[in-house]
N, C-alpha and C positions, 0 to 999 in steps of 0.2 A: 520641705526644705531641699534645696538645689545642693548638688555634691558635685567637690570636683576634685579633680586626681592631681595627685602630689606624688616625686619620687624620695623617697625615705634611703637616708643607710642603717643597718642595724649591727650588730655585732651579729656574728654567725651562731652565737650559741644564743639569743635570744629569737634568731629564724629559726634554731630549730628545735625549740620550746613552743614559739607558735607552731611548726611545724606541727607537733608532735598535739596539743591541744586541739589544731583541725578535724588529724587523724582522732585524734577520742570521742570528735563531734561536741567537743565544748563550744566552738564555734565553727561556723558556717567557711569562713574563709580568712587568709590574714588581713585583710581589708578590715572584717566585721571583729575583730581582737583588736586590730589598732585602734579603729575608730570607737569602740568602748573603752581602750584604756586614756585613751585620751579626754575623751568626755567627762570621766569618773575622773582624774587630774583637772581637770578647769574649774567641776563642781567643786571639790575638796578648795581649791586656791579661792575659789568667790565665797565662798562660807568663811575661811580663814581670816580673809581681808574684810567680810563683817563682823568678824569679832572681834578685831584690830580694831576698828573705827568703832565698837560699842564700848570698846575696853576705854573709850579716849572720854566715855561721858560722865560728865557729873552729875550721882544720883537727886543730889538734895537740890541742884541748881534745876534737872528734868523735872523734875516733882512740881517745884515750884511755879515752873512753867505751865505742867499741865494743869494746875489749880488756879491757875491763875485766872481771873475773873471768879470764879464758886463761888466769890463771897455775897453776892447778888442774892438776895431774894428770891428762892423758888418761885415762890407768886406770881412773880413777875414777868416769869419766863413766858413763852406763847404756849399757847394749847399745840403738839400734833396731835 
């Protein structure tokens, strides 16, 4: 994946938390703290907003849908 540089403003007490996190060797550089917190914040939001859109579905209407046809004769069905 292709990376490209952005300039960010931060509050000063959050440069010097990453500051401070570098120096413990929690991470490599501020770059590599932002770019994971950021990543961990996108994943969190895309999960969230598929549970929004499952929370939106109708159990007995999906059900039905997915049984729908079974009522067919096994027999009938092809050999794999």
């Amino acid at each position: 994946m292709g990376k490209e540089k952005i300039a960010i403003t931060l509050d000063e007490e959050f440069v010097g938390e990453l500051d401070r996190l570098v120096m413990e060797h929690t991470f490599q550089s501020r770059s590599q703290a932002i770019q994971e917190a950021v990543s961990e914040k996108l994943l969190r939001m895309k999960r969230s907003r598929l549970a929004v859109e499952c929370a939106k579905l109708e159990p007995e209407f999906e059900k039905a849908m997915a049984e729908e046809g079974l009522t067919e004769d096994v027999s009938q069905w092809p050999q794999y």
